[in-house]
Structure formats: structure tokens, C-alpha cells
C-alpha positions as CSV (number, residue, x, y, z in Angstrom):
1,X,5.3,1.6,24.7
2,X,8.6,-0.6,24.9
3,X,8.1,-1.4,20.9
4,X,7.0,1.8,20.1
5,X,9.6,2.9,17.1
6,X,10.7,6.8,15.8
7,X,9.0,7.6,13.0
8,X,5.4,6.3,13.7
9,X,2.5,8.5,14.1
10,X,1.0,8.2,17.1
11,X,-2.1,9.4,19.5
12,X,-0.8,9.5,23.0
13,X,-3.0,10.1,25.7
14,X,-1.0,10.9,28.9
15,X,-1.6,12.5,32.7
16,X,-0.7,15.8,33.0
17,X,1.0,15.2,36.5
18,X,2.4,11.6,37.0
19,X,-0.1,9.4,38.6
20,X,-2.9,12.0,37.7
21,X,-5.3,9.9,35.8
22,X,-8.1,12.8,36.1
23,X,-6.0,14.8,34.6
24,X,-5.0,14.4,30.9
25,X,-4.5,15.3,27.4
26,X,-4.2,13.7,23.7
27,X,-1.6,14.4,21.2
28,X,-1.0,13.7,17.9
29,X,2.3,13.8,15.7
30,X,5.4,11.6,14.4
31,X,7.6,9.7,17.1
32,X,11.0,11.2,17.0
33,X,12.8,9.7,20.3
34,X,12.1,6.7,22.7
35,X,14.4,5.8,25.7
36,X,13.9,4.8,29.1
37,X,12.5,7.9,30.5
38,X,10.0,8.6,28.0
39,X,9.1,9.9,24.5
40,X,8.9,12.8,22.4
41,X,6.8,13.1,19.6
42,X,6.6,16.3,16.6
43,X,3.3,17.6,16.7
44,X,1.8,20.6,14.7
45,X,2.6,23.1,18.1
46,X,6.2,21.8,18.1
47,X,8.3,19.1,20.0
48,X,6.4,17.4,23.0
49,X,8.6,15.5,25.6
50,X,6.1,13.1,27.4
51,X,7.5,11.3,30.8
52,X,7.2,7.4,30.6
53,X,5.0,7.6,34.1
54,X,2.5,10.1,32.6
55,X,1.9,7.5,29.5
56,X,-1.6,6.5,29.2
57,X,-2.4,4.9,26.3
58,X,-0.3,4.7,22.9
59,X,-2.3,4.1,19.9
60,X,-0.6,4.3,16.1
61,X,-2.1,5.9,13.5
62,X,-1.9,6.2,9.7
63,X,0.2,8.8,8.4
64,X,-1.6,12.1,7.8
65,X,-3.8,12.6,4.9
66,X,-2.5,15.0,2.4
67,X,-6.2,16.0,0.6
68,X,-9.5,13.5,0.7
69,X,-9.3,10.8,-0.9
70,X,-8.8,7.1,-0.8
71,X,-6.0,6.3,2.2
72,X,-3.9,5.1,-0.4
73,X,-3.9,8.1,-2.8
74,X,-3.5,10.7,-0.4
75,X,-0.6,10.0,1.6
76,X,2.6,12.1,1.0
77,X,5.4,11.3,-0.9
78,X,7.8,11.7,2.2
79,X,5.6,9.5,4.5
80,X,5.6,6.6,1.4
81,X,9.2,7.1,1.5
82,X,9.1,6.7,5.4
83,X,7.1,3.5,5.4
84,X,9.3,2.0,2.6
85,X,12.2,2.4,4.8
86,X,11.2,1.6,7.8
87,X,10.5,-2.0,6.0
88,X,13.8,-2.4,5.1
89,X,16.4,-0.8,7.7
90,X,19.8,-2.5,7.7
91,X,21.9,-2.5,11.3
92,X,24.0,0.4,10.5
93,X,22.0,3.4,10.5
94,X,21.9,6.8,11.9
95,X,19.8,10.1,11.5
96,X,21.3,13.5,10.2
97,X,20.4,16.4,11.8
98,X,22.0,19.2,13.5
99,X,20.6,18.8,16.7
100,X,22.3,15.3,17.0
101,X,25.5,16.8,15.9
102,X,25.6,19.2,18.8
103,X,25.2,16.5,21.0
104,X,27.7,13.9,19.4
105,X,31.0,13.5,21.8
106,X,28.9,15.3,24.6
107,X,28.5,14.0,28.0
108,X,24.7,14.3,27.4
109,X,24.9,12.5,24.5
110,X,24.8,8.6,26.3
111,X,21.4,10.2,27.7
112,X,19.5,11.3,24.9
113,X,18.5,9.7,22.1
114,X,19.3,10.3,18.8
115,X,16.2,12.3,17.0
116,X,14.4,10.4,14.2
117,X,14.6,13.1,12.1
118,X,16.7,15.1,8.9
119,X,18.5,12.9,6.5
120,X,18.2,8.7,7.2
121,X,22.0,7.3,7.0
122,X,22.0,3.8,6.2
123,X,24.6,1.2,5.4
124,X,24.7,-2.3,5.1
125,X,27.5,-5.5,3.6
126,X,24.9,-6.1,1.1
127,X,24.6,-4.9,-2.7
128,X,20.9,-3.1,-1.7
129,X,20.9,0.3,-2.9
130,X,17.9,1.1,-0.3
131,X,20.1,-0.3,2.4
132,X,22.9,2.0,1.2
133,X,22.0,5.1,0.5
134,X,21.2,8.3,1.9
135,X,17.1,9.2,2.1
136,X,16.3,13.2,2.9
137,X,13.0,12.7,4.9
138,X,13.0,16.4,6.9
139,X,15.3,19.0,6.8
140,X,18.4,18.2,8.3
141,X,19.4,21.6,9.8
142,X,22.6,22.1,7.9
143,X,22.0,23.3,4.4
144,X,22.1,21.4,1.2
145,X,25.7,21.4,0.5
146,X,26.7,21.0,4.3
147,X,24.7,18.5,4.6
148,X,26.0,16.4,1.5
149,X,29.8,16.9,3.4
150,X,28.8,15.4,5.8
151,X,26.9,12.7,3.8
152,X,29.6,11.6,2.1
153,X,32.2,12.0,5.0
154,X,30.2,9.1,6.9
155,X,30.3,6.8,4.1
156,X,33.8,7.6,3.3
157,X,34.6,6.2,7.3
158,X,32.6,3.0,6.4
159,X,34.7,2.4,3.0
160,X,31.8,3.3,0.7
161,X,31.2,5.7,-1.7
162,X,28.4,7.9,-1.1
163,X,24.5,7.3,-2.5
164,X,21.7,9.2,-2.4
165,X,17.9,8.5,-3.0
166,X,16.4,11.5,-4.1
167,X,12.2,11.4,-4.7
168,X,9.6,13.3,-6.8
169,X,6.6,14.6,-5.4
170,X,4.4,12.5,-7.5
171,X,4.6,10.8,-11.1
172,X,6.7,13.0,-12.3
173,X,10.8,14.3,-12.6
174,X,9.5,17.6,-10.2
175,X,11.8,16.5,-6.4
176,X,9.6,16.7,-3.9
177,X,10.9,20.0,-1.6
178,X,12.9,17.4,0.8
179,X,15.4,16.8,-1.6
180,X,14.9,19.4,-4.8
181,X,18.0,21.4,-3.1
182,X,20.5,18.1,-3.6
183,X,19.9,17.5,-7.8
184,X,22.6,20.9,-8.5
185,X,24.9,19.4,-5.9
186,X,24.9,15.7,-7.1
187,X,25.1,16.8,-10.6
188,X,28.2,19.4,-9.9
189,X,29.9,16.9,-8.1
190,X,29.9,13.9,-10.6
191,X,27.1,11.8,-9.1
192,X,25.4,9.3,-11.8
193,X,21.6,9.0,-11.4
194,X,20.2,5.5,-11.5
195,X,17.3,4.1,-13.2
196,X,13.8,5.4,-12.1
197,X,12.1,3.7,-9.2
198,X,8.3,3.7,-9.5
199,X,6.5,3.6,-5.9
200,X,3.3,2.2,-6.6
201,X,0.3,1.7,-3.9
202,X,-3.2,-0.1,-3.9
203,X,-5.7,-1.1,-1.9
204,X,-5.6,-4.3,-0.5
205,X,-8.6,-5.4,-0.4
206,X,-9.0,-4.6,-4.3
207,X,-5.2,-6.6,-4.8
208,X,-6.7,-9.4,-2.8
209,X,-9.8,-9.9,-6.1
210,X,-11.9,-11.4,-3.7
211,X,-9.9,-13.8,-1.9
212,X,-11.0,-13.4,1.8
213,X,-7.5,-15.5,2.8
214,X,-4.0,-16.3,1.3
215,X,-5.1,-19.4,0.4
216,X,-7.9,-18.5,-1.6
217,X,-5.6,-16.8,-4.1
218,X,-3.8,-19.9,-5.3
219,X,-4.6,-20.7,-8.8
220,X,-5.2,-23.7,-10.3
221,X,-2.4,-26.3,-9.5
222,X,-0.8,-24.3,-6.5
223,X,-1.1,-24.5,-2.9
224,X,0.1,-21.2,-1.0
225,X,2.0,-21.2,2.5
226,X,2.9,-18.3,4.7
227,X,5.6,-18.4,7.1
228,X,7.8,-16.5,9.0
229,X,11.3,-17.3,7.9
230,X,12.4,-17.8,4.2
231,X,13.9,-21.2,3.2
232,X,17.1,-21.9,1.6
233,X,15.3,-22.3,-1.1
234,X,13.7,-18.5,-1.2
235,X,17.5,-17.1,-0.8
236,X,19.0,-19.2,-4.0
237,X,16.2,-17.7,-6.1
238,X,17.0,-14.3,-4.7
239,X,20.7,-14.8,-5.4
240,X,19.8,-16.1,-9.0
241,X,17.3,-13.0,-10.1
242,X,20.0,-11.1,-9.4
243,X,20.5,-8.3,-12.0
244,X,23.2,-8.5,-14.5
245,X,27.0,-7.2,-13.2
246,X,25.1,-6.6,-9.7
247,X,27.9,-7.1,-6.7
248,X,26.3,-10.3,-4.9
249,X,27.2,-8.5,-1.5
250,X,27.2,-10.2,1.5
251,X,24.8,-13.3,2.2
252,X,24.6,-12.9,6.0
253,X,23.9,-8.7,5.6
254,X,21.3,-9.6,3.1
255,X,19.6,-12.5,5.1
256,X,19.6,-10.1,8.1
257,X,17.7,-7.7,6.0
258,X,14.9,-9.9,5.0
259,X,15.0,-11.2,8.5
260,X,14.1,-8.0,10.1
261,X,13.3,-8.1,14.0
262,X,10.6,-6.4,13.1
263,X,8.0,-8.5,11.8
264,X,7.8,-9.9,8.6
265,X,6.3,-12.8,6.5
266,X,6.9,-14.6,3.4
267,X,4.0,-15.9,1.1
268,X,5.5,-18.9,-0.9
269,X,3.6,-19.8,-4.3
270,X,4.3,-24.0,-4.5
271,X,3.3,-26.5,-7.3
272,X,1.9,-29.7,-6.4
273,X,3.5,-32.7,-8.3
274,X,1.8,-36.6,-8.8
275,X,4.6,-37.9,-6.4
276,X,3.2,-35.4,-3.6
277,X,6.1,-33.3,-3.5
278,X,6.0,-29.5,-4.2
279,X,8.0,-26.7,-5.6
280,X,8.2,-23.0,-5.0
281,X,6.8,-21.1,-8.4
282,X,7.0,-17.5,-6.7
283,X,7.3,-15.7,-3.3
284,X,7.3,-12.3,-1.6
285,X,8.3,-10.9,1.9
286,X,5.5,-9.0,3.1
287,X,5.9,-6.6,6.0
288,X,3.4,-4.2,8.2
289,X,4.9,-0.8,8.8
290,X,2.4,2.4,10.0
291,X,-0.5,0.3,9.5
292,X,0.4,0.0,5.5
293,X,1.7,-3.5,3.5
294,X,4.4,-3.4,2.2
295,X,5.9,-5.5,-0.5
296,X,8.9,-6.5,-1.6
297,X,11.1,-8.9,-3.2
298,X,8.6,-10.5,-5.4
299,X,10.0,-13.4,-7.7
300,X,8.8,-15.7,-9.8
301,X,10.9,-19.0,-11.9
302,X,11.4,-17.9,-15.3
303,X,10.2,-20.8,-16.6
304,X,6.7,-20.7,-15.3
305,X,6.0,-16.6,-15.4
306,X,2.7,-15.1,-16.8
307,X,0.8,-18.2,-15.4
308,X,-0.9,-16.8,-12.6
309,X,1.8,-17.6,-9.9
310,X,3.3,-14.2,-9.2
311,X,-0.4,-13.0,-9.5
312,X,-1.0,-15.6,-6.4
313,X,1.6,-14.5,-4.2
314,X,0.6,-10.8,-4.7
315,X,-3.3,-11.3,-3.9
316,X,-2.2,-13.8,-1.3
317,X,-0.3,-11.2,0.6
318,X,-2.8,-8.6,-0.6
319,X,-5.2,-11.2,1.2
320,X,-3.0,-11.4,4.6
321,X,-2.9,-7.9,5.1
322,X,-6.8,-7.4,4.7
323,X,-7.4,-10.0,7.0
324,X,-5.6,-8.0,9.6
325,X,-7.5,-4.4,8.5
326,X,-4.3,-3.1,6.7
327,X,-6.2,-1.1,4.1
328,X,-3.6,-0.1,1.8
329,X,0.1,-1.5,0.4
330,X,3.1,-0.5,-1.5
331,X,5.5,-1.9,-3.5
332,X,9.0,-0.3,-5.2
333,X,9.5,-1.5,-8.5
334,X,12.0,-0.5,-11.3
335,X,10.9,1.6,-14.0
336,X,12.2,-1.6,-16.5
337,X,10.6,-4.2,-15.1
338,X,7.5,-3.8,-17.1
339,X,6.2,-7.6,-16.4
340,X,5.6,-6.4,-12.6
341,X,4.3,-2.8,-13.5
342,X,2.0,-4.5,-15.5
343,X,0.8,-6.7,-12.6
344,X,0.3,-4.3,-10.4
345,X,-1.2,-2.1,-12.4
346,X,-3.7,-4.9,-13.2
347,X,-4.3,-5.2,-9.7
348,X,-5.5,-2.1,-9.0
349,X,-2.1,0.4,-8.3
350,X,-1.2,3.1,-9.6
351,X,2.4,5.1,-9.4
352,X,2.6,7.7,-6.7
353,X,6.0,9.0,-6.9
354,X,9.6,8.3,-8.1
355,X,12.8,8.0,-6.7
356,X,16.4,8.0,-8.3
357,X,19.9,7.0,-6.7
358,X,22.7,9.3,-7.0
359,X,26.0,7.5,-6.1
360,X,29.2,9.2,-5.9
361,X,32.4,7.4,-8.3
């Protein structure tokens, strides 16, 4: 239980009395607190408060199915949007939601621990937009325009202007109902939509095209590696692919980012050379959240794309993740970049939802 983080579904068995182990029940739901006395969790009946001595057994789950269907097609927009987060959570983050207000400045507040749920706060030195921006995941208690104040006041303490990521429901521009109240607001108060971000999920085992290990991915000429730290070498290709009059940020918030705590991999696309030396073609981080992949930043040298290396990495980690019975992946991509669209879409995904980010000027 001591890694056990908010927002993963979980079954919990647990003794009704503690030290009762004749005695007990199951339940089901999302993680929404974790401190030293215990848990609580949101199940379909309501909040359940669980004592850390009447904790049995802790087993995560999948997130809940939204019809039948392939894992990977069913789940809900919100819970993509969950896992995708959860994958890539700077230091500086906090949870809106009313509850937690009326506790804030309290004496009970050093006690309890915030609740893992309403609007996800985050904020970061870097120039990510997902690590700086606001993501409406339940409802946060205080009303759409309330709850925007107070958005924008807590970015305006930490010397930022306010963003927003705002999702559809599926491929489409219809927001899904956790965020459809926000699009009057950010358009009355001046706040410039960004580009569409397709989410994009698949099946690993179908992104893997046969290959039973990361190695076997490789295609002719390159050698694959997985590790658990980037190189110097992965962060100067980073920096270089950056986009066009993008702020570079800070390098130690960025590298703390794709150094989560949480754990994470990189799969590294080399070329072998005559002289026996080697030379990274492509890479991608690759990290396990709710029992889904997820992937993200993907690159691949200029020079040497649409040869089959950025097609490596990403059946290489499609590979690693089968190998530990991860069924199904996703992966964020810009509406623009067509080249990895196209990829993807060759490898089996297809485009579940959409998001947008609404920044304030």
C-alpha cells in the first residue's frame, strides 16, 4: 500500500474490524486519498474511508470499461486523460475542489490529505503545456466560472498566465461534459485555443507486429537498448526538435519530468557503424500508468526518418509493455505532425479523443 497513488482504480479487500481476518469485504472504485492512517477510495455507493490495519490485499485494476469492446476502445475520455497525466506530473501540483478549500488554512488540514479529485493544477519551469496547464477531470465543486477564478488566481501567484486543457468526448470538437461548461468562459475572457491534440490508443501486442521482445523490433542495421535513464545524448535531441519560437524552459524542470520517480524507461534506436561504434537514430520514454503504456516523446534524426527507425522504437516499446501483460498504450500527438499520425495509424491506433489548450494573454 505505501506506493499506492490517488487516482488508481483499485480492488481492496479489507477486515471489517481491525485484525478480523474472518471478516471482510471487497471494494472497487478510484483512489482519492493515501496517508498514514489509511485510504479512501470513490466507489459507485459513495466515498469509502478504509483504516491502514483493516487493509488486506490491494490489487489495481484497469480503468472501467465504458461499453464492450476491445480494452483499448472502451475506456473513457476522462480516464485517457487520467492515465496521460499521471505519466507526466511535474512537482508542483495540486487538486481543485471545494472540499480541499474548506480545509486549506485549517488545523485539520496537516491531517488530511488533499483529495485527488476536481480540476488537476499543475505547474512546472519547463516550456510543457501538459505540465502547465489546468486538466478538468471531475467536477470541482465550485461552478464553471468560480472555478476558472480560482484557476487563474493560482497561476497568477506562481507568475504564469493561466492554461487550460479542455477535451472532447471522442473524435470530434463535442467537450466531453467535464469541461463543456469552460469553452463560453475561455472564449469571453480572451483565451486563444491551441492546435488540436489527437490522443491515440492501440493495442500493444498488435504495435509490437510480432516482435515477442524489444529487440526483435530493430530493423535491419540497428541494435535497440532499453534503459532507465536518458543520456545526454537523448536530452540534445529533445532540445533540438524543439518547435519553432517554443520558450526552451528550464533544463533541470524538464529532465525532472522525464525522470519521473515513478517508473519509466527509454527505448533507444542505435546504428551500428564498421568502426564498432553506434549512434542513436530514434528514442521514446515509455511509462506504465493504470496498467496502460504510455508513450511519449518519440524522436527520430531528420536525416534518417521514414527508414524504419521510429517504427523500431515504437514496436520496441510496444514489445516491452506486452512482455509485462500491459494490453493496451497511448500516445498524445499533434494534429500537424502527420509523419507520426501516420505511424501510428499504421500500427494499429486509432484517435479516441481530442484536447485543446486555452491560455490566458
Amino acid at each position: 500500500m505505501d506506493d499506492l497513488q490517488p487516482g488508481r482504480r483499485v480492488v481492496v479487500r479489507y477486515s471489517l474490524e481491525p485484525g478480523d481476518t474472518h471478516s471482510t469485504s471487497d471494494a472497487l472504485g478510484v483512489v482519492t486519498a493515501v496517508d498514514e492512517a489509511g485510504l479512501e477510495i470513490d466507489t459507485k455507493r459513495g466515498p469509502l474511508r478504509i483504516a491502514r490495519d483493516q487493509v488486506l490485499l490491494v490489487h489495481e485494476v484497469p480503468p472501467a470499461p465504458t461499453k464492450a469492446g476491445r480494452t483499448h476502445e472502451i475506456v473513457s475520455a476522462v480516464d485517457l486523460r487520467r492515465i496521460s497525466a499521471a505519466a507526466w506530473l511535474p512537482e508542483d501540483v495540486s487538486w481543485l475542489h471545494v472540499e480541499n478549500l474548506r480545509n486549506e488554512g485549517t488545523e485539520a488540514a496537516a491531517e488530511v490529505s488533499l483529495l485527488q479529485k476536481g480540476w488537476l493544477l499543475r505547474h512546472s519551469d519547463s516550456a510543457t503545456r501538459r505540465a502547465n496547464s489546468c486538466l478538468p477531470v471531475t467536477d470541482s465543486g465550485l461552478g464553471w466560472e468560480q472555478g476558472l477564478d480560482a484557476v487563474e488566481e493560482w497561476y497568477r501567484t506562481r507568475g504564469r498566465h493561466s492554461r487550460v486543457q479542455i477535451y472532447s468526448a471522442d473524435d470530434s470538437s463535442t467537450l466531453a461534459p467535464e469541461c463543456e461548461g469552460l469553452a463560453p468562459l475561455l472564449s469571453a475572457r480572451g483565451y486563444t485555443p491551441s492546435e488540436a491534440t489527437l490522443l491515440l490508443t492501440g493495442a500493444t501486442t498488435e504495435a509490437a507486429g510480432g516482435a515477442s521482445s524489444p529487440a526483435e523490433a530493430a530493423a535491419p542495421g540497428l541494435i535497440i537498448d532499453v534503459s532507465d535513464a536518458p543520456t545526454s545524448e537523448h536530452f540534445a535531441a529533445w532540445t533540438s526538435q524543439r518547435s519553432p519560437g517554443e520558450e526552451p524552459g528550464s533544463a533541470e524542470a524538464f529532465r525532472t519530468l522525464i525522470e519521473a520517480d515513478q517508473p519509466c524507461e527509454f527505448v533507444t534506436a542505435y546504428a551500428e557503424h564498421p568502426d564498432g561504434t553506434k549512434s542513436m537514430v530514434a528514442a521514446c520514454r515509455v511509462a506504465e500508468r493504470s496498467k496502460w503504456g504510455v508513450i511519449t516523446n518519440l524522436i527520430t534524426r531528420p536525416d534518417l526518418r521514414r527508414r524504419g527507425a521510429g517504427r523500431s522504437v515504437t514496436a520496441a516499446a510496444a514489445a516491452l509493455l506486452a512482455q509485462r501483460g500491459v494490453r493496451s498504450y497511448l500516445v498524445d500527438i499533434e494534429s500537424s505532425n502527420e509523419a507520426s499520425l501516420g505511424l501510428f495509424d499504421s500500427l494499429g491506433a486509432t484517435v479516441r479523443h481530442r484536447s485543446w489548450y486555452a491560455e490566458a494573454r
